[in-house]
C-alpha positions in Angstrom: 155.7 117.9 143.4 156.0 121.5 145.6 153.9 122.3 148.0 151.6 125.7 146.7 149.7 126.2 149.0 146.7 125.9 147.6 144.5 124.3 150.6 145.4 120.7 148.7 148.8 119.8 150.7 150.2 120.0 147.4 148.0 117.8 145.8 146.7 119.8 142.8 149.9 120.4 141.4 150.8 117.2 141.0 147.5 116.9 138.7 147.9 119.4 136.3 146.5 122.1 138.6 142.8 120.7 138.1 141.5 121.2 141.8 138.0 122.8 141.5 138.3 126.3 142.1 136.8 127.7 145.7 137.6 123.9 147.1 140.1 124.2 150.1 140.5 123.5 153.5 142.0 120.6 155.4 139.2 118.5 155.7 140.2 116.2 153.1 137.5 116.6 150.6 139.6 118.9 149.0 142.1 115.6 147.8 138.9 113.5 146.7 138.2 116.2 144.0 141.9 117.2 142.9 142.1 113.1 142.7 138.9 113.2 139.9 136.8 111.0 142.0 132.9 111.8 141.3 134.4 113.9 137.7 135.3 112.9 134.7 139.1 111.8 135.9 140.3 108.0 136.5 139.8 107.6 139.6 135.6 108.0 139.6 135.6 104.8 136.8 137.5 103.1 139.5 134.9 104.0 142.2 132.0 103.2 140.1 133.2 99.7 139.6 134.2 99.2 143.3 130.4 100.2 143.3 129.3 98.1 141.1 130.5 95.0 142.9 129.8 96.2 146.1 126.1 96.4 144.9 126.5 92.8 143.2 127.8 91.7 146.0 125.0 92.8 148.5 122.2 91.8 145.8 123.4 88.3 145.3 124.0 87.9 149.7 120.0 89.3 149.8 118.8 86.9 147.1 120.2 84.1 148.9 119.0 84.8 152.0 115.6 85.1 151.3 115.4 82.3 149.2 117.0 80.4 152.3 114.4 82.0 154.6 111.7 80.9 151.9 112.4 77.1 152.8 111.6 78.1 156.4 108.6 80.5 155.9 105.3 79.3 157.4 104.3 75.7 158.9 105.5 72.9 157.3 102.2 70.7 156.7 102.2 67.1 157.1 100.4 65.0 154.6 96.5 64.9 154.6 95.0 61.8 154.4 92.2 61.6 151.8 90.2 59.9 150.1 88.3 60.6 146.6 84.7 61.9 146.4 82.3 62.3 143.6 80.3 65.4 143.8 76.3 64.3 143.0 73.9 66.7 141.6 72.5 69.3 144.0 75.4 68.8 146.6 77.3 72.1 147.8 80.6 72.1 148.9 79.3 73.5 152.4 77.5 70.3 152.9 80.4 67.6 151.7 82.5 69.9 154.3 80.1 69.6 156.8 79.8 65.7 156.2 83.3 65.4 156.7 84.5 67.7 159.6 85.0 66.1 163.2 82.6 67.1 165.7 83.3 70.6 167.0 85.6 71.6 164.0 84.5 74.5 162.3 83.5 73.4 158.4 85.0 76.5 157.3 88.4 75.4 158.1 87.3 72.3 156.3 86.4 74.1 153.5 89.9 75.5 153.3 91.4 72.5 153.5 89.2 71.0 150.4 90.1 74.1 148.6 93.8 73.9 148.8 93.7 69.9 147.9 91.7 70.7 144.8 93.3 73.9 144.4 89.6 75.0 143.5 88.6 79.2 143.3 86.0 80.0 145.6 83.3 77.0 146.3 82.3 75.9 142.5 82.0 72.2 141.6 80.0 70.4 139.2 78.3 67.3 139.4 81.1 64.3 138.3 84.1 66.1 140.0 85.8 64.1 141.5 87.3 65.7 144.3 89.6 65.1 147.2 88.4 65.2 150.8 90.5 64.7 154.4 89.8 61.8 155.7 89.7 61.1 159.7 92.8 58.7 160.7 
């Protein structure tokens, strides 16, 4: 391979002469383009496959971090104690909350709490339900 002095250190002979024209300098990007990376030459399938498991990589480290910060997320609850109630005709779920929060505990938290045992959507119950309530330990 000679040196030509063509701003490559030689490099673009040694490929066929198939530096991109106007590219020079000694900065180095002029051996990344006589070398084909980014073009159509063997070196750029090469990169995109270093790429590609570089991305796998970082995609499969992410995934399992946030599922392993998923175990963590929030307050762990302990188990409620409860008992099993049978809503009556012409009872609300305000007033069961209200019959069953301590004194001075808001009956809106309550009412969370009944909601999330029952897993109900907003506040409707039918007479017959049977529905889960805390109980006081």
């Amino acid at each position: 391979m000679a040196v030509t002095g063509d701003g490559f250190g030689g490099i673009a002979g040694g490929f066929g002469g198939r530096a991109a024209a106007g590219v020079g300098g000694t900065d180095g990007f002029g051996k990344w383009v006589a070398a084909g990376v980014g073009g159509a030459g063997g070196g750029s399938v090469r990169l995109r496959r270093r790429a590609l498991g570089v991305v796998v990589a970082l995609i499969t480290v992410l995934s399992f971090l946030i599922g392993w910060s998923g175990a963590f997320a929030g307050d762990a609850q302990s188990p409620v104690p409860v008992r099993v109630h049978t809503v009556m005709s012409g009872e609300t779920l305000w007033q069961i909350a209200a019959g069953v929060a301590e004194p001075g505990e808001d009956v809106r938290d309550v009412l969370v709490t009944i909601g999330d045992l029952n897993d109900l959507d907003g506040s409707h119950i039918e007479p017959g339900m049977l529905i889960l309530l805390p109980r006081a330990v």
